[in-house]
MDTraj code that builds the backbone (N, CA, C; nanometers):
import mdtraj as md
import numpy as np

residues = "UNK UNK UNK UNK UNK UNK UNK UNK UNK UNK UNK UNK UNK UNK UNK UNK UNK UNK UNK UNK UNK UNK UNK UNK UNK UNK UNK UNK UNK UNK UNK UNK UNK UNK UNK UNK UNK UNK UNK UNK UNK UNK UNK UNK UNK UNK UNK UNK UNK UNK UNK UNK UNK UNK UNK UNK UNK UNK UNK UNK UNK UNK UNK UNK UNK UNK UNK UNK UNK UNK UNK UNK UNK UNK UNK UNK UNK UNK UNK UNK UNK UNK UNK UNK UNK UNK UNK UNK UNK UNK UNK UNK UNK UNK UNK UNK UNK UNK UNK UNK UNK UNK UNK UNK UNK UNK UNK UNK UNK UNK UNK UNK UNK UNK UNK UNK UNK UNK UNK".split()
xyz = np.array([
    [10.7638, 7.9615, 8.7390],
    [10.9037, 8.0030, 8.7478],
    [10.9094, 8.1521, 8.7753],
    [10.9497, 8.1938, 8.8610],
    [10.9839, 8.3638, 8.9389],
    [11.0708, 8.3991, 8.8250],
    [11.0766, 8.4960, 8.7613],
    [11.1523, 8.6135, 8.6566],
    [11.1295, 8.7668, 8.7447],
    [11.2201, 8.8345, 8.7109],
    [11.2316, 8.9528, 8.7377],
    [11.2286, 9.0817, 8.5849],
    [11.1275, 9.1209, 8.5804],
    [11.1412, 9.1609, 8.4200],
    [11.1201, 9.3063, 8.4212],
    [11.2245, 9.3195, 8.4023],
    [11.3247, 9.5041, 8.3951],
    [11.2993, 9.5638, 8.2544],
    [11.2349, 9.6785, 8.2726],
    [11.2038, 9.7728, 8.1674],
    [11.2633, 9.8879, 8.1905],
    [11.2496, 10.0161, 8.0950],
    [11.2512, 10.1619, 8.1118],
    [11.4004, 10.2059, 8.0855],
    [11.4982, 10.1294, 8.0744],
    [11.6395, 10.1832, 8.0626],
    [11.6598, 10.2606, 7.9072],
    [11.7340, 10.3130, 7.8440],
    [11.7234, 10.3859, 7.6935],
    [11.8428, 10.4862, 7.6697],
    [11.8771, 10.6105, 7.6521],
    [11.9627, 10.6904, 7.5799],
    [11.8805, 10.8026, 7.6696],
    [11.9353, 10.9084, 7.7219],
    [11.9503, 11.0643, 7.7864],
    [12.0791, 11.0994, 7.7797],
    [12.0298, 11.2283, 7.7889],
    [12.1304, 11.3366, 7.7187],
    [12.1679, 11.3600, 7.9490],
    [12.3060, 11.4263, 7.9176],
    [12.3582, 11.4665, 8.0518],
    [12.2180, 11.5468, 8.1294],
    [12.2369, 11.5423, 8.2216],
    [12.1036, 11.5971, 8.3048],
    [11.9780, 11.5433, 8.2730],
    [11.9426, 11.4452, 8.1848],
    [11.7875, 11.4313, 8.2076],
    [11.7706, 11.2957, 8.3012],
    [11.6730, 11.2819, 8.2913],
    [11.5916, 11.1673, 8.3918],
    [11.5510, 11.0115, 8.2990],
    [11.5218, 10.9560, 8.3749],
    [11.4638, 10.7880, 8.3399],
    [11.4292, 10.7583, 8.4781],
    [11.2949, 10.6611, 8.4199],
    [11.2917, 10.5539, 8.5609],
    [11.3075, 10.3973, 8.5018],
    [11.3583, 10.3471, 8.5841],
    [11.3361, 10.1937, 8.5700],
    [11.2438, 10.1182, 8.6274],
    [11.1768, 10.0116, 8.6108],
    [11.0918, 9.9185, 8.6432],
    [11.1403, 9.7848, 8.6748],
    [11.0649, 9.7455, 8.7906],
    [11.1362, 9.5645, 8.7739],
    [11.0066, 9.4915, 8.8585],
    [10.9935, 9.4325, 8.7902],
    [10.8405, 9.3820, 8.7927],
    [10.8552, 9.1909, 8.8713],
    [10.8080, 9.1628, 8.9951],
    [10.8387, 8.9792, 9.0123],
    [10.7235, 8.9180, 8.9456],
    [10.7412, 8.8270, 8.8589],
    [10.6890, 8.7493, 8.7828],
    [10.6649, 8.5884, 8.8156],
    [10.5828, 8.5252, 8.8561],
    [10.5769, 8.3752, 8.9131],
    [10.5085, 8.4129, 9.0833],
    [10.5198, 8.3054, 9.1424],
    [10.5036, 8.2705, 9.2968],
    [10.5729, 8.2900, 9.3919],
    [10.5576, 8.3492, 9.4773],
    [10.6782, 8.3722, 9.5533],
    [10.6035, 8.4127, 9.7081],
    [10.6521, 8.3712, 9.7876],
    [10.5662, 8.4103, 9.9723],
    [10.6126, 8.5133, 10.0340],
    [10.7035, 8.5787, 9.9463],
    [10.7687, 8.7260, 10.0139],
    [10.8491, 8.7669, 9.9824],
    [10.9445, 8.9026, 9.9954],
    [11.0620, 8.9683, 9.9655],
    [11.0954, 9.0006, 10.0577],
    [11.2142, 8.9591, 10.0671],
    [11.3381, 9.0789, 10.1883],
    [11.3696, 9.1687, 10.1426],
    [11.3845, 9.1793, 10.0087],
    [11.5036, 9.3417, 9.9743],
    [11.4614, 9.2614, 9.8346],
    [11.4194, 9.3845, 9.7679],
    [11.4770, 9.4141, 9.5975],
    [11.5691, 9.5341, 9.5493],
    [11.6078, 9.5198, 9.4996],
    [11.6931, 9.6350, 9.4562],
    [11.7601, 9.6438, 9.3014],
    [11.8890, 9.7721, 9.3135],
    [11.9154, 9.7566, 9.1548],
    [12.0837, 9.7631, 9.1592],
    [12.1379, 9.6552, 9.1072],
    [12.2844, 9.7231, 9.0836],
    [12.2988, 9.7766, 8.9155],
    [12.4140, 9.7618, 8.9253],
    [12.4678, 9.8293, 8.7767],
    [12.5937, 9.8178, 8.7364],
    [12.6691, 9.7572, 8.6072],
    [12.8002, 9.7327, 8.5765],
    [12.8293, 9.7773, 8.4724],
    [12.9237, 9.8531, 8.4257],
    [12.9654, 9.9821, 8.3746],
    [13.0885, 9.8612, 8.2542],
    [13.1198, 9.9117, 8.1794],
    [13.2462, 9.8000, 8.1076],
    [13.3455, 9.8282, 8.2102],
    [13.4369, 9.7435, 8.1759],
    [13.5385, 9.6876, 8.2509],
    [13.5433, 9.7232, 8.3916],
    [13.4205, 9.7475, 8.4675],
    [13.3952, 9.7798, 8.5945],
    [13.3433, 9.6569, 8.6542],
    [13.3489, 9.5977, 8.7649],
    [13.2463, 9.5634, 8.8690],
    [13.1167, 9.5807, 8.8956],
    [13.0512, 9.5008, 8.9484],
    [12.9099, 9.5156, 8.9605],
    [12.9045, 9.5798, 9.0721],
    [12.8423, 9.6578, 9.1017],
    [12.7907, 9.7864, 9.2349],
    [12.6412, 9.7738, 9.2729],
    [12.6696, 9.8191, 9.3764],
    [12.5115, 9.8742, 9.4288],
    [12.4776, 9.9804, 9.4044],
    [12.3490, 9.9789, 9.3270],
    [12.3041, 10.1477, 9.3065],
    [12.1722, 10.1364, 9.4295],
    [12.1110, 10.1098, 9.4459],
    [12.0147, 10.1113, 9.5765],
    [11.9040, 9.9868, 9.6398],
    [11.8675, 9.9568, 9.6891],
    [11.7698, 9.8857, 9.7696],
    [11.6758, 9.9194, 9.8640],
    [11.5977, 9.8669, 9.8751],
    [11.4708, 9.8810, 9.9619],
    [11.4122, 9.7521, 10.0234],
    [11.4084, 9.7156, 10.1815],
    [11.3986, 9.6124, 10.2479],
    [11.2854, 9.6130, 10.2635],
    [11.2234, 9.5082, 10.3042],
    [11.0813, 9.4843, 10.3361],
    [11.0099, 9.5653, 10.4350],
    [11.1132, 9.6254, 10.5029],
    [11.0184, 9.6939, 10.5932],
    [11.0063, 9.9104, 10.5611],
    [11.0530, 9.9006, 10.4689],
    [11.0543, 10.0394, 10.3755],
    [11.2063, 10.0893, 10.3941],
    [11.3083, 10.0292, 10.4605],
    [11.4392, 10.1181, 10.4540],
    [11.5092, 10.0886, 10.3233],
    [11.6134, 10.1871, 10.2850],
    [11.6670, 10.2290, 10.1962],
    [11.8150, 10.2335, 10.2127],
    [11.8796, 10.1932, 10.1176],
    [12.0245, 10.2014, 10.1184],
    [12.0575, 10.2393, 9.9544],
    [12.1359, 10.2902, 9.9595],
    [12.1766, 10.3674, 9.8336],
    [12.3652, 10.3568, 9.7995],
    [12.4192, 10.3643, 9.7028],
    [12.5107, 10.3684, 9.6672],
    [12.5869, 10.5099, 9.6944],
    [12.7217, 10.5530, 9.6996],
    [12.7573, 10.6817, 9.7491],
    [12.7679, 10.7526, 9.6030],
    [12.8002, 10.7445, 9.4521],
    [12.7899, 10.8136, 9.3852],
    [12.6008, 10.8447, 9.3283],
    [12.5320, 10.7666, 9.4060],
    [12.4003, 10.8053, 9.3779],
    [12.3042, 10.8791, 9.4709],
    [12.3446, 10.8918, 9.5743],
    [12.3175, 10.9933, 9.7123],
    [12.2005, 11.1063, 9.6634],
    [12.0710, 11.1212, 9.6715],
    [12.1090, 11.2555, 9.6428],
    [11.9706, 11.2749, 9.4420],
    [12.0534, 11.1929, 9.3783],
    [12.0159, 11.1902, 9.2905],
    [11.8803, 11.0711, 9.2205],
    [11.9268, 10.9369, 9.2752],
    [11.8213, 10.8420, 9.2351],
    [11.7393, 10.8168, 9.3392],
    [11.6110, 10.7364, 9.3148],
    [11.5541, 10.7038, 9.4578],
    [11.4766, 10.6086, 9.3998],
    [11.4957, 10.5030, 9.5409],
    [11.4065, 10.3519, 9.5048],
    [11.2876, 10.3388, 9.5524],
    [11.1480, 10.3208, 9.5219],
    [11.0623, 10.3193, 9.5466],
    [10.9839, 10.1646, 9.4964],
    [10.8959, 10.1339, 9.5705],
    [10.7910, 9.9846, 9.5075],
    [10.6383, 10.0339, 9.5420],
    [10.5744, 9.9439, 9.4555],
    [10.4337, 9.9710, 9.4700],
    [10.3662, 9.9264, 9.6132],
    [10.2199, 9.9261, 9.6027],
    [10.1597, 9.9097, 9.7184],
    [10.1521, 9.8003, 9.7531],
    [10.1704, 9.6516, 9.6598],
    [10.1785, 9.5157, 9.6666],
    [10.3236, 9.5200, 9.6986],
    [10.4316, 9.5589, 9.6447],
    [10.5329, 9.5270, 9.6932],
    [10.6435, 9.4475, 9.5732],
    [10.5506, 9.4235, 9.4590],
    [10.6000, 9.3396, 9.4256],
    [10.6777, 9.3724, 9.2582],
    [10.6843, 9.5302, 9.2726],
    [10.7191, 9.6158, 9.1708],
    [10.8211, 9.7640, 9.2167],
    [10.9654, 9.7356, 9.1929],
    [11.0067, 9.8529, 9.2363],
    [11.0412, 9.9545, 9.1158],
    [11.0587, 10.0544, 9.1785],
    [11.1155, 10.1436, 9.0498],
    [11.2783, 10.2411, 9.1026],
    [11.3014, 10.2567, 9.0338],
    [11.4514, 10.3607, 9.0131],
    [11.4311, 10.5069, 8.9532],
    [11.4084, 10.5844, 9.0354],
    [11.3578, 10.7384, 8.9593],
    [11.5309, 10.7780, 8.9718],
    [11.5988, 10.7895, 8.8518],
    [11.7145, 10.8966, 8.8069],
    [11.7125, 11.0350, 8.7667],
    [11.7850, 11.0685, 8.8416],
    [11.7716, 11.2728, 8.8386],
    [11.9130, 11.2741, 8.7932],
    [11.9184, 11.3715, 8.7418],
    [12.0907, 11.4698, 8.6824],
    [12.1443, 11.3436, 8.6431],
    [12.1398, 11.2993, 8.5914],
    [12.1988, 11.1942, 8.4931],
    [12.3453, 11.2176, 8.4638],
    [12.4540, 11.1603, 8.4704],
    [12.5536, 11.1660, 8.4273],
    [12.6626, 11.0610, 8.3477],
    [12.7430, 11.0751, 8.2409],
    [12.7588, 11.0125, 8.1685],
    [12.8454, 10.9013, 8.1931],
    [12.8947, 10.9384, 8.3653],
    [12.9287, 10.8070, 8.4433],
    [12.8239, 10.7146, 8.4851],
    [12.7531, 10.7040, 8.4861],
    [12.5901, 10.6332, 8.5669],
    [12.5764, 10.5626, 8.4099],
    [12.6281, 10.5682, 8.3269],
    [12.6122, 10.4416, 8.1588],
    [12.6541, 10.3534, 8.2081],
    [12.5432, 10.2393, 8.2212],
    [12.5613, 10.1522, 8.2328],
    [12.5117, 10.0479, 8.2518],
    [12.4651, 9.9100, 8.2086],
    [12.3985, 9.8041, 8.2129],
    [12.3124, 9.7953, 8.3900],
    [12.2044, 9.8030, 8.3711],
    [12.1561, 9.8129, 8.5394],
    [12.0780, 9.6527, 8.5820],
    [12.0734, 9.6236, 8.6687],
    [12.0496, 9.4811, 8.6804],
    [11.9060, 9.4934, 8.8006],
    [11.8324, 9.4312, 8.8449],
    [11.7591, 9.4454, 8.9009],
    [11.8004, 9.3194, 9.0140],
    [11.7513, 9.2994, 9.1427],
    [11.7848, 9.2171, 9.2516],
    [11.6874, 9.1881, 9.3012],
    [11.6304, 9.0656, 9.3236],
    [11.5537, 9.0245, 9.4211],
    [11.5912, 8.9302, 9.5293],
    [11.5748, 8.9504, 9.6983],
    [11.5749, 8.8675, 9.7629],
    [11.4735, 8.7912, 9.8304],
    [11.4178, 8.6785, 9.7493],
    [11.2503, 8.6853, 9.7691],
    [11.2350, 8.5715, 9.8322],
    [11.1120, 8.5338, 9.8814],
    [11.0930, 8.4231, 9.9882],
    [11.0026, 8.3242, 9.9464],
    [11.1189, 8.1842, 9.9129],
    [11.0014, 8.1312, 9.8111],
    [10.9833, 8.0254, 9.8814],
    [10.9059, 7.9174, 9.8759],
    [10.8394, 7.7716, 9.8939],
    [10.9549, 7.7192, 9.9973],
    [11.1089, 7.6831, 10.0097],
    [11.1856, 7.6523, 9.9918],
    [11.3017, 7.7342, 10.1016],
    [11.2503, 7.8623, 10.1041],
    [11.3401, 7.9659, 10.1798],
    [11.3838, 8.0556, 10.0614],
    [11.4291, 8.1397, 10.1635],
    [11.4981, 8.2568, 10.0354],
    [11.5743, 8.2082, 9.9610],
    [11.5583, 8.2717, 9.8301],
    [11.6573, 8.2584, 9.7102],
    [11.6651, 8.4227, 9.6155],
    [11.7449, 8.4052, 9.5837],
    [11.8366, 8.5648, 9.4854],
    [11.8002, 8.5192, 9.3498],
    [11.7615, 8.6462, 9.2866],
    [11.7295, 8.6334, 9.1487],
    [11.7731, 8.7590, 9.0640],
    [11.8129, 8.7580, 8.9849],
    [11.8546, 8.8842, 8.9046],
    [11.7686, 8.9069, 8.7737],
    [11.7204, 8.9993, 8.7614],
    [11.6957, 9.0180, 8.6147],
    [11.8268, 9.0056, 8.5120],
    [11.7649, 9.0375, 8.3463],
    [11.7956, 8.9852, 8.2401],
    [11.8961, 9.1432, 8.2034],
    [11.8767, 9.2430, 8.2718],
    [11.9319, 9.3814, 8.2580],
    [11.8862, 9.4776, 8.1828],
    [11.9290, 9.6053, 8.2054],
    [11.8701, 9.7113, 8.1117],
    [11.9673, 9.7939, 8.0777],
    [12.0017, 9.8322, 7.9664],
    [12.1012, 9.9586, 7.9284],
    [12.0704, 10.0651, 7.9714],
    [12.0943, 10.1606, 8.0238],
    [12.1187, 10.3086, 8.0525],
    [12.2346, 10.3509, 8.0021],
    [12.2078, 10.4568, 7.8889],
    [12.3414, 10.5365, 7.8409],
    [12.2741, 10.6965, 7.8232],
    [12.4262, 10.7347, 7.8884],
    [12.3818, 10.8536, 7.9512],
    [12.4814, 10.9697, 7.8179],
    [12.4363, 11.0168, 7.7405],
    [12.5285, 11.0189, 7.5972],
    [12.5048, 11.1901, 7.5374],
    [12.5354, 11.2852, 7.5047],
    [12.4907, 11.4167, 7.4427],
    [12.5170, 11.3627, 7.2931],
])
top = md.Topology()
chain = top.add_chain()
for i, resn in enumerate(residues, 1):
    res = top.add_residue(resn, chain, resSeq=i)
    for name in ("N", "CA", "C"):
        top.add_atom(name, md.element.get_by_symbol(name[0]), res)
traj = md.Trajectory(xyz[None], top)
């Protein structure tokens, strides 16, 4: 069974940093895009960034600048490096996979991670 299992989220003070982790877990014949959104209370779920199989990048407009998505050399591990942290960016972060399984593509979300961004 494919899981997506999201670590590294926690408590920073305004301006510091975190990275996140999101690790694919099970079988799978490929990825199109993993990425990370994030849903804030009584907000909507957003895009905070992605990274397609072939290394491009798309990013959210209040994160421009500040976060950046990166995966390992397998591919099969991305991360979320957060800079200047702000106490708008609190918020439950979700991890995305669009991965290529047995079957054809299918979407998977991780289980989520808190980020609170708090003095």
């Amino acid at each position: 069974q494919v899981q997506l299992v999201e670590s590294g989220g926690g408590l920073v003070q305004p301006g510091g940093s975190l990275r996140l982790s999101c690790a694919t877990s099970g079988t799978i014949f490929g990825i199109n895009a993993m990425g990370w959104y994030r849903q804030a209370p009584g907000k909507q779920r957003e895009l905070v960034a992605v990274i397609h199989s072939g290394g491009g990048t798309n990013y959210g407009d209040s994160v421009k600048g500040r976060f950046t998505i990166s995966r390992d050399n397998a591919g099969n591990t991305v991360y979320l490096q957060m800079n200047s942290l702000k106490s708008e960016d609190t918020a439950v972060y979700y991890c995305h996979g669009d991965l290529i399984m047995w079957g054809g593509p299918q979407e998977f979300w991780g289980q989520g991670t808190r980020v609170t961004v708090s003095s």
